[in-house]
C-alpha positions in Angstrom: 101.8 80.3 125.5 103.1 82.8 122.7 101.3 85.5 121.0 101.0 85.0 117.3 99.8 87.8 114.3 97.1 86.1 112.7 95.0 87.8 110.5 95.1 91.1 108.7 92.6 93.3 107.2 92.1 96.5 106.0 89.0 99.5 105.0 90.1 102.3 102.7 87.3 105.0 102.0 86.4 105.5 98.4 86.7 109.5 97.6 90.3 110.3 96.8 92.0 114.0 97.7 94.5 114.2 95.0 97.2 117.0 95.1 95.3 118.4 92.3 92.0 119.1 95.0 94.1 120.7 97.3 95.6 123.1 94.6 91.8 124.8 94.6 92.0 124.6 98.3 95.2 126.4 99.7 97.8 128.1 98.3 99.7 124.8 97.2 100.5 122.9 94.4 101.4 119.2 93.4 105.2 119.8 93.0 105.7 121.1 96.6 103.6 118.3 98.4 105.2 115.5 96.2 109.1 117.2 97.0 107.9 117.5 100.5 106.2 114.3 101.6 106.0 112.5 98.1 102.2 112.1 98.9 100.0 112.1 95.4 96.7 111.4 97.2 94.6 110.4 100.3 91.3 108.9 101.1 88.4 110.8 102.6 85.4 109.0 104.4 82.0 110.0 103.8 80.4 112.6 106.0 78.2 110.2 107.4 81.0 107.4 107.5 82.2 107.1 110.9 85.9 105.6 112.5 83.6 102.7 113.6 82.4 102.3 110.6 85.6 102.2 108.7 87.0 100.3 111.7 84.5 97.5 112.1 84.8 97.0 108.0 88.7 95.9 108.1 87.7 94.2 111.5 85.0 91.2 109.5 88.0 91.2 106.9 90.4 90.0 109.3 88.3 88.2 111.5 86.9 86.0 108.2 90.7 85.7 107.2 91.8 84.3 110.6 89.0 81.5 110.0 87.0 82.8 112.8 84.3 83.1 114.1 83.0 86.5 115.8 82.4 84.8 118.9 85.6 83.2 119.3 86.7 87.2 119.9 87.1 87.7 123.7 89.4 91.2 123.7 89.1 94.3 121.1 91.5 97.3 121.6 91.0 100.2 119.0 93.4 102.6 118.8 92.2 106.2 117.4 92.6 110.0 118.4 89.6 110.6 115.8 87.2 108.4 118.2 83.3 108.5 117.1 82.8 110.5 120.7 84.9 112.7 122.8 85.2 111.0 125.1 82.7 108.6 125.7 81.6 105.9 125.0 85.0 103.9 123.5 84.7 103.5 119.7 85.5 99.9 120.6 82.6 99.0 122.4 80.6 100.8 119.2 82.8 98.8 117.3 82.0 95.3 118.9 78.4 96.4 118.5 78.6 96.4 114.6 80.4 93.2 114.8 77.9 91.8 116.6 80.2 90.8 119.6 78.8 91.0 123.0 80.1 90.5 126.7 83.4 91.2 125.3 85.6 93.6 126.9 86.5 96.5 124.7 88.3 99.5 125.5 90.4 102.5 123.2 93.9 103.6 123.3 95.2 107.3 122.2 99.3 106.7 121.3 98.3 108.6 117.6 100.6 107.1 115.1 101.6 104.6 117.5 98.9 103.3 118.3 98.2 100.3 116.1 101.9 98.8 117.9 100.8 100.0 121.2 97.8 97.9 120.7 100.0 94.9 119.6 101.7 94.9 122.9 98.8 94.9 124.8 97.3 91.8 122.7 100.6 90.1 123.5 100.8 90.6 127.2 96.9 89.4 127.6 97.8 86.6 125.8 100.9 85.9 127.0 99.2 85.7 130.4 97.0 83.5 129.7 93.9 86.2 130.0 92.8 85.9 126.2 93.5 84.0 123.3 92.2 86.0 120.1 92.4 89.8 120.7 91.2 91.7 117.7 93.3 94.9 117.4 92.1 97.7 115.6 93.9 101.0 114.1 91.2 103.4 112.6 91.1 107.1 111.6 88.4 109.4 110.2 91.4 112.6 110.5 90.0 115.2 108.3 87.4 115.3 110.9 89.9 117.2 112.8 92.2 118.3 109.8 91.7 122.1 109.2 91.7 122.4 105.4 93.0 126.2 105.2 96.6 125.2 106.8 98.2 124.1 104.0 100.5 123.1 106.3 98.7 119.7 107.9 96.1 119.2 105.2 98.1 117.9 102.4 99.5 115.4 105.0 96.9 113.4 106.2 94.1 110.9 105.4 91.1 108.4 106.6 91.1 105.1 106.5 91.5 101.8 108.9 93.5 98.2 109.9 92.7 95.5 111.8 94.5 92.2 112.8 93.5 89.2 114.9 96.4 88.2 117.6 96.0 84.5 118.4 97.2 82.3 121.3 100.1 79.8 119.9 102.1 77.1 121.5 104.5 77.0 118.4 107.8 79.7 119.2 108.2 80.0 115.5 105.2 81.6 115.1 105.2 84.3 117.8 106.3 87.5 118.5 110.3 88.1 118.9 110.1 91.4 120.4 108.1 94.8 120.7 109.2 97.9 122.3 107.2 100.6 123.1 107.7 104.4 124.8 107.1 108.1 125.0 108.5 111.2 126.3 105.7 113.5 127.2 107.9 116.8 127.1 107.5 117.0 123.3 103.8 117.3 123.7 103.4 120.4 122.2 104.8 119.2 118.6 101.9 117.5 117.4 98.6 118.5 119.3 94.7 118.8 118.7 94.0 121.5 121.6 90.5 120.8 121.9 87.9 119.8 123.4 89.2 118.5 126.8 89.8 120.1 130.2 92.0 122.2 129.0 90.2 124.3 126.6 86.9 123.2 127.1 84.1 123.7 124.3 83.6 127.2 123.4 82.7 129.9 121.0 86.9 130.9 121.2 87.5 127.1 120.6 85.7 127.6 117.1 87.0 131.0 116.8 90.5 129.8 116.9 90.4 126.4 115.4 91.8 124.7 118.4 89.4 121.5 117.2 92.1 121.0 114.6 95.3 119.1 114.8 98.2 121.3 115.2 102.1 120.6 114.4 105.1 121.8 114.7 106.4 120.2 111.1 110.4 121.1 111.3 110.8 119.3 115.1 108.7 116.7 114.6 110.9 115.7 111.2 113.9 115.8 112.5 113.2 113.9 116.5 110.9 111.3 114.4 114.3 110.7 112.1 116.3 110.0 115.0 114.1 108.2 117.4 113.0 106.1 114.6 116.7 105.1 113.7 117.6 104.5 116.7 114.6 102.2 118.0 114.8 99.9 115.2 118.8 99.6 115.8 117.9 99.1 119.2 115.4 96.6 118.7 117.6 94.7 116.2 120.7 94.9 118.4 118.5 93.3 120.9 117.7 90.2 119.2 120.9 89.8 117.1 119.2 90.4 113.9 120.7 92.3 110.8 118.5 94.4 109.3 119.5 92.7 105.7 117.5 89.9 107.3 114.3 91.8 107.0 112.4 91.2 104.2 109.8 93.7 105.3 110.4 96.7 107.0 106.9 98.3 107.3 107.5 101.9 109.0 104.4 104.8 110.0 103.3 106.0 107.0 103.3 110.0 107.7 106.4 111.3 105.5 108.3 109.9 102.4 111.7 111.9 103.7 111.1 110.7 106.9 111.0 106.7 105.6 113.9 107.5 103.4 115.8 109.0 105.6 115.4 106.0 108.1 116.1 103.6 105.7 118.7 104.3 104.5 120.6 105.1 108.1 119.6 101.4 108.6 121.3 100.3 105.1 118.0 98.8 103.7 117.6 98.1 100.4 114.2 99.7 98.6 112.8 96.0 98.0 112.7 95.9 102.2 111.0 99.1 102.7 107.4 99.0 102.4 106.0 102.3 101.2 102.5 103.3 100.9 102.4 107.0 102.1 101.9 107.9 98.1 98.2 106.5 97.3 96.9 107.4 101.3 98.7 109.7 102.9 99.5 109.6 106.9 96.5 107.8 108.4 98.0 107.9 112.2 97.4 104.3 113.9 95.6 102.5 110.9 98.6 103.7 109.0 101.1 100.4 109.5 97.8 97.9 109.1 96.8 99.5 106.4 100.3 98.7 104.8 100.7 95.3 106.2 97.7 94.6 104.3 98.7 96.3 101.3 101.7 93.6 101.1 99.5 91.1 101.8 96.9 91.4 98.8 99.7 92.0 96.9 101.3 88.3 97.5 104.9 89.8 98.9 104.1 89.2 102.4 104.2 85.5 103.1 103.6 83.1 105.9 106.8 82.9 108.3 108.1 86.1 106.7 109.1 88.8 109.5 108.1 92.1 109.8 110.1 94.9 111.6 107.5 97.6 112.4 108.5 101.0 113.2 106.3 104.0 114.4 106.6 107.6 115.9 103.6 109.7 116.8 102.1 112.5 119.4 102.4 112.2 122.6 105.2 111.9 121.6 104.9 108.2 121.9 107.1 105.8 119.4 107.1 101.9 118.6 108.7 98.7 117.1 107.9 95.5 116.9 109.5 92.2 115.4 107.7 89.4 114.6 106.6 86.6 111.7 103.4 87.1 110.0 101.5 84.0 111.3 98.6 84.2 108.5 97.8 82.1 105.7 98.9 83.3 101.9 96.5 85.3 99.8 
């Protein structure tokens, strides 16, 4: 039994933060975000609009586009840092609530950026054992809940939005997975952070005082480590299954930087019709941030049935991922 990408969906909140709102917001202006991380604009939900929300939205999309049926759902992972409760209960059991699902086992995962792939390799190895046989994977974001928007510094960068993707049981090896490798090196914890609330610095009046609800990063180090660990997984991952990455008609890397996608691409030769970009119109979105562009290429008609995908991701924790595989789905 093989492990097959089925379905894809996608949720993108309606308000827009253009370049031009956060010139009335911080001392910025559209010139130096665009040179910097060519982001023009990024989505916002609603106050009262919820990762679950957004999340359970993209799920019925790619649940109806599998040709499924809710009930025939017997695994959901989300992966979020922005979950609807610190720290309990799991967004995904909120999740399988809207849906409707019950007696399903649910349960989060926190790899930020990398999330959505860390989620893909758990839906392969339940499958692959025989456990499960449509896992609904989720990668969802509501970040400007935890976004501080007075540091110009991470509030031009990132946006709200979510992905989802049905992985199905498949006895046909054409259709499945080739490969997905996934790690982390914990002593670069410090470069992209939310300090609070946990055990560490528990809810407080110097919590507020000192913003340590909002993400934190260290922008110069985390540029330069995601360059080369994302270079060198994707060579790795390549190398490992004999593929040239010329053979790739869609390379569909984390959406957090345009220097950083550049950059990767071309230290991997890849020609701008390969490289799927989408950082422009939503800015970093953390682990919805790949399903969101799968399904961007989808809608679109360039991503077709049988077509592979080389996925490529790097996030805090620091954790970083890649996956190869054929998109298993039916045209749009």
């Amino acid at each position: 039994m093989y492990a097959k990408f089925h379905s894809i969906g996608a949720y993108v909140p309606s308000k827009v933060l253009s370049n031009a709102d956060l010139e009335k917001m911080v001392d910025t202006s559209d010139e130096w975000i665009l040179k910097r991380t060519g982001i023009s604009e990024r989505r916002m939900a609603a106050a009262d609009e919820y990762t679950s929300d957004m999340a359970a939205k993209a799920s019925k999309i790619a649940i109806e586009r599998a040709g499924l049926e809710r009930s025939d759902i017997d695994l959901i992972v989300c992966a979020t840092v922005t979950p609807d409760y610190f720290n309990m209960p799991a967004t995904s059991c909120i999740i399988s609530d809207k849906l409707g699902i019950k007696n399903v086992q649910a349960f989060d995962i926190s790899a930020a950026c990398s999330g959505f792939v860390y989620a893909m390799s758990v839906a392969k190895a339940f499958i692959e054992s025989g456990m499960k046989k449509h896992v609904l994977i989720i990668g969802a974001e509501k970040f400007s809940s935890i976004v501080d928007y007075t540091d110009r510094t991470t509030c031009i960068l990132f946006g709200d939005g979510a992905g989802a993707a049905v992985i199905s049981a498949t006895e046909d090896k054409s259709e499945a997975f080739i490969d997905v490798h996934a790690s982390a090196d914990g002593s670069y914890a410090d470069f992209l952070v939310t300090p609070a609330p946990g055990c560490v610095n528990p809810v407080s009046q110097k919590v507020l005082d000192e913003g340590l609800n909002f993400v934190q990063m260290k922008g110069n180090e985390t540029f330069k480590l995601a360059v080369k660990t994302l270079t060198k997984d994707v060579k790795n991952i390549l190398a490992a299954n004999k593929i040239n990455s010329e053979d790739i008609p869609h390379f569909i890397p984390h959406q957090a930087n345009y220097r950083i996608i550049k950059a990767v691409g071309d230290s991997l030769k890849m020609k701008e019709e390969q490289v799927v970009v989408t950082v422009g119109k939503y800015g970093n979105t953390s682990a919805a941030s790949i399903p969101m562009a799968i399904n961007d290429i989808w809608e679109s008609g360039r991503l077709k049935k049988g077509e592979l995908m080389l996925l490529d991701t790097f996030g805090g924790g620091l954790t970083w991922a890649s996956a190869l595989l054929p998109f298993a789905g039916e045209n749009a």
